[in-house]
C-alpha positions in Angstrom: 20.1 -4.7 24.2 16.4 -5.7 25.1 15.1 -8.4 23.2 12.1 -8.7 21.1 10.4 -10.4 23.8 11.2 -8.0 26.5 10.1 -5.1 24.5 6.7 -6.7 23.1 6.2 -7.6 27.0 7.3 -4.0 27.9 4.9 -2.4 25.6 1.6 -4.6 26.1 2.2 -4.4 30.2 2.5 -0.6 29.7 -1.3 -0.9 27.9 -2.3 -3.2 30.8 -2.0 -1.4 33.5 -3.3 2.0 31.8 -7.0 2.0 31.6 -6.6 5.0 29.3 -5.4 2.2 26.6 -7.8 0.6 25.0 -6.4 -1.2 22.1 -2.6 -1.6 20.6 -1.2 -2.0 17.1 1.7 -2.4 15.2 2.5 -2.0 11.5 6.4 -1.2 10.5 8.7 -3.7 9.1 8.8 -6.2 12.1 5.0 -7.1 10.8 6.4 -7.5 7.6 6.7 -11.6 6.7 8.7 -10.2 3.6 11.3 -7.8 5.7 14.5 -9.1 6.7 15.0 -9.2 10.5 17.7 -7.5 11.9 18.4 -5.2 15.0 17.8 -1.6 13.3 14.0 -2.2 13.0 12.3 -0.1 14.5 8.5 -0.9 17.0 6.0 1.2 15.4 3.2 0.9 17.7 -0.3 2.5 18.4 -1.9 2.8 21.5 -5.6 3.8 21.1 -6.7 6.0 24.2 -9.8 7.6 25.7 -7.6 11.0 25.9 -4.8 12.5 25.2 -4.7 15.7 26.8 -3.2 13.3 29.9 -0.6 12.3 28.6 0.7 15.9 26.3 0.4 17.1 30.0 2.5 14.2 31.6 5.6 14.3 29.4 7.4 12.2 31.4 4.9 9.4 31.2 7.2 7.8 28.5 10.1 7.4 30.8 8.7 4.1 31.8 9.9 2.6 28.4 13.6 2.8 29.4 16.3 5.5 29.1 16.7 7.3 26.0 19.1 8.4 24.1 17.8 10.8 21.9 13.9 11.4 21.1 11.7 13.1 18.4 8.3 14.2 18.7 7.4 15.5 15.0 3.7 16.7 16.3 5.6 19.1 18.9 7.6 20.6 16.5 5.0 21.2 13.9 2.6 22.7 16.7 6.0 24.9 17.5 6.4 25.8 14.0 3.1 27.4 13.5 2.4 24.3 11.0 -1.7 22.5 11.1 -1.4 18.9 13.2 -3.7 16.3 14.0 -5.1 16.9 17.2 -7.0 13.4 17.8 -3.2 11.9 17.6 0.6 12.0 18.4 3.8 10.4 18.3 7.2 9.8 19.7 10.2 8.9 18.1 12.6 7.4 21.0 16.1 5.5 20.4 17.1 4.0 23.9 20.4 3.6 25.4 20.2 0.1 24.1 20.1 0.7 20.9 16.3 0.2 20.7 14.0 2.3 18.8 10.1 2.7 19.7 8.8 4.8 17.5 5.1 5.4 19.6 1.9 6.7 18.4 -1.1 7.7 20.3 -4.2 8.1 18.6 -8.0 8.6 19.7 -10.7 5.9 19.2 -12.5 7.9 16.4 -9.1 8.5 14.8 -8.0 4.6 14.9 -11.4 4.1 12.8 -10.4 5.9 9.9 -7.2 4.6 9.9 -6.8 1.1 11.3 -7.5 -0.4 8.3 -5.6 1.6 5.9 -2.3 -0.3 6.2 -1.9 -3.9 5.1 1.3 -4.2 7.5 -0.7 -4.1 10.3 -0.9 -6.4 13.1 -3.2 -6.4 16.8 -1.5 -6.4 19.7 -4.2 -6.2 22.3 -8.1 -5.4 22.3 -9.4 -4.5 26.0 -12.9 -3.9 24.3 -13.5 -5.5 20.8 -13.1 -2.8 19.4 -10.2 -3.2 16.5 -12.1 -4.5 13.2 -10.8 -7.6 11.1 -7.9 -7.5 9.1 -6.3 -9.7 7.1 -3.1 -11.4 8.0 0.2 -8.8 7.6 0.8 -8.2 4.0 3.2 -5.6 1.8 0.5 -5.7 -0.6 0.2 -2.3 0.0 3.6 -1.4 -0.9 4.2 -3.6 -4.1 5.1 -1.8 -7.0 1.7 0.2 -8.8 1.7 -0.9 -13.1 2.4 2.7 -14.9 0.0 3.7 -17.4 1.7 4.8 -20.5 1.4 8.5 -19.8 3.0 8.0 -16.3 5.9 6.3 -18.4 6.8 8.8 -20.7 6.1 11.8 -18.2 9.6 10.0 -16.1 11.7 9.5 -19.1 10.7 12.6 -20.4 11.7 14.6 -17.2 14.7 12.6 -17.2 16.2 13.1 -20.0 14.7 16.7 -19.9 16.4 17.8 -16.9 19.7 16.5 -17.2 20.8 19.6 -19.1 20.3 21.1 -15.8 22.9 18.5 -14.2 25.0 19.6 -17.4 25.1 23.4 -16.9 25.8 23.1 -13.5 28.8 20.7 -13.8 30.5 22.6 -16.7 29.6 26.2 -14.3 31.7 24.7 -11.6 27.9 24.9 -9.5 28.5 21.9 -7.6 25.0 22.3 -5.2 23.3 22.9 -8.2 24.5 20.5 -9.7 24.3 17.6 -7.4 20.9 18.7 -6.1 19.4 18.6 -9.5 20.8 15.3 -10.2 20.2 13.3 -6.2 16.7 15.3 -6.3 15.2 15.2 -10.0 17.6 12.6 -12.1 17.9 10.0 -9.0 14.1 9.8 -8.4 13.3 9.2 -11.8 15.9 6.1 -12.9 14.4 4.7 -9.0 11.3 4.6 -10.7 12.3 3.3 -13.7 14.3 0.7 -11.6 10.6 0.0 -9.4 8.5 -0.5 -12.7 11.2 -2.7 -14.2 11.3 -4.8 -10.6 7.3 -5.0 -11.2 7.5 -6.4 -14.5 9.8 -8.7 -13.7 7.6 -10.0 -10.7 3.7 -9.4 -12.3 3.9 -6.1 -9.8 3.5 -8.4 -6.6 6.5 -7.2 -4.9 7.7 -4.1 -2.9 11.1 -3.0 -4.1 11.4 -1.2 -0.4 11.4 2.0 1.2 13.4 4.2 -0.8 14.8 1.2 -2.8 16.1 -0.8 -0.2 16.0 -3.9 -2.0 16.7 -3.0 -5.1 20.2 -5.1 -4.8 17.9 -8.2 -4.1 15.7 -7.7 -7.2 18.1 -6.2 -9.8 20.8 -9.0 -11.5 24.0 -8.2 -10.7 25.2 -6.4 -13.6 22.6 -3.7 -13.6 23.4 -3.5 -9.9 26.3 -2.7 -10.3 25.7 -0.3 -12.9 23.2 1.3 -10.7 26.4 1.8 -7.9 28.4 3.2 -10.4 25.8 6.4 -10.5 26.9 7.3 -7.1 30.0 9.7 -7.2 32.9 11.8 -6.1 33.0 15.6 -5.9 35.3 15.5 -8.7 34.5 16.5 -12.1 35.3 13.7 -14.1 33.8 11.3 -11.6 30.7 13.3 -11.5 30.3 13.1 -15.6 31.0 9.4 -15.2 27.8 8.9 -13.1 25.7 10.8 -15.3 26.8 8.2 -18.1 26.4 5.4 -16.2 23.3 6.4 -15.2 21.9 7.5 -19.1 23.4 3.7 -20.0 20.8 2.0 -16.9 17.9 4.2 -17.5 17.9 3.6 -21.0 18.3 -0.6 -20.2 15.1 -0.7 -17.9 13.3 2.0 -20.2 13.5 0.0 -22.9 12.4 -3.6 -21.1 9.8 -1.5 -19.1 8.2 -0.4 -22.6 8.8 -3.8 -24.3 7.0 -5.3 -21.2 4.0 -3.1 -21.7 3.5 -2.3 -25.3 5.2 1.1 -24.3 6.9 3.5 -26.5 10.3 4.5 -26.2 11.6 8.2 -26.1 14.0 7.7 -28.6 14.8 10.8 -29.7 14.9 12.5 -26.7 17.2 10.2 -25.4 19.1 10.8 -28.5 19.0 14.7 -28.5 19.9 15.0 -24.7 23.3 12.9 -24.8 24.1 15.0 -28.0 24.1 17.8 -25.5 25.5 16.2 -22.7 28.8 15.1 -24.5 29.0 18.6 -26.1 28.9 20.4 -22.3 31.2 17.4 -21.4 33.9 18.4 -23.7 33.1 22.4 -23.6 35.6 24.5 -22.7 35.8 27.4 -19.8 34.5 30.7 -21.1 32.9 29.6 -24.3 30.8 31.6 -26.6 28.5 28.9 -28.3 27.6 25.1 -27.1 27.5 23.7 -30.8 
């Protein structure tokens, strides 16, 4: 597997010798000083060219970055799709033999203006010209954890405590898509944002709890971790009711220090109305003619 060092060499003596480059960029996890290092992350880099009708011509112009294993260009299959894209910029998403992943956008000069300095993860690599502006030095600022107004609070536990009767339904109906979906895709977005704000209260909302809560076992204490595991479950029946407990018990833990952090108030009797209805589906039997 290529190194750090022979990649970043491999990328800036690419720009070098291709007068069409005029500037490179990263942003991405490796610029973050917060990120832990490993060998899964990724080199998301910018190359800002005078054209790129060249290179959408040339497709194999990207071979010089090694053999690949499999590769994703999102812009292609948009344009395929019949779908609006960009046209001043364009990416590839190439894993290597080596286990290396590039992930290689090329943008226009005008385009790198308007976005250059929308990123706080973002780091120069070369400047033929002058042209990049000043930044400040890499920061996740960007991605640290946004305060909720009130409103924003009680619009999440209200959808979550709203919509687990759909979770409910669907378990008791034997719909286990539905069922699932509605929990992973409506229930499971809400208690991670629950679990973000409470991360940002405990850390004055300087932090970034990660992409899709990556970190969240480095910022919750172990016993709500382990709560928060325990809303993961099987296909079976019992298991899946289990989750939905465990996850009513966590939501209602962070809810309730999220509020007290913020001079919130707590939904109360939602909370108290919905697992009246949960534990009556829970213990409702096939073919029945009346939930209460």
């Amino acid at each position: 597997m290529r190194t750090n060092h022979d990649m970043m060499e491999l990328i800036q003596n690419v720009a070098k010798k291709d007068e069409r480059i005029r500037a490179v960029y990263m942003n991405g996890s490796k610029t973050n000083p917060q990120a832990p290092k490993d060998i899964f992350q990724d080199y998301d880099i910018v190359y800002v060219v005078t054209d790129l009708t060249s290179y959408l011509d040339n497709p194999q112009w990207i071979d010089v970055f090694g053999e690949r294993l499999m590769m994703q260009e999102p812009d292609k299959l948009d344009i395929q799709r019949g779908l609006h894209v960009n046209t001043n910029s364009y990416g590839y998403l190439m894993l290597f033999q080596d286990g290396n992943r590039l992930d290689l956008r090329l943008q226009t000069i005008e385009e790198m203006q308007n976005t250059y300095e929308t990123d706080s993860l973002t780091v120069p690599v070369l400047d033929k010209d002058g042209m990049l502006p000043l930044i400040p030095p890499a920061s996740d600022k960007d991605y640290h954890v946004h305060q909720p107004s009130e409103a924003d609070y009680y619009a999440c536990t209200n959808n979550f405590w709203w919509c687990l009767q759909n979770v409910a339904k669907g378990i008791w109906r034997r719909e286990l898509p539905y069922a699932k979906q509605m929990f992973e895709l409506v229930i499971r977005p809400c208690l991670d944002q629950m679990v973000n704000w409470w991360i940002g209260c405990k850390y004055a909302f300087q932090v970034s709890p990660g992409k899709m809560g990556k970190y969240f076992s480095t910022y919750l204490p172990p016993d709500y971790w382990q709560l928060y595991l325990s809303t993961y479950s099987s296909s079976l029946e019992q298991h899946f009711w289990d989750s939905v407990f465990s996850t009513c018990r966590l939501f209602r833990c962070l809810a309730l220090d999220v509020a007290s952090n913020l001079g919130f108030s707590y939904a109360e009797e939602e909370e108290k109305a919905m697992l009246l209805f949960l534990y009556k589906v829970k213990d409702l039997p096939d073919g029945a003619s009346s939930i209460f």
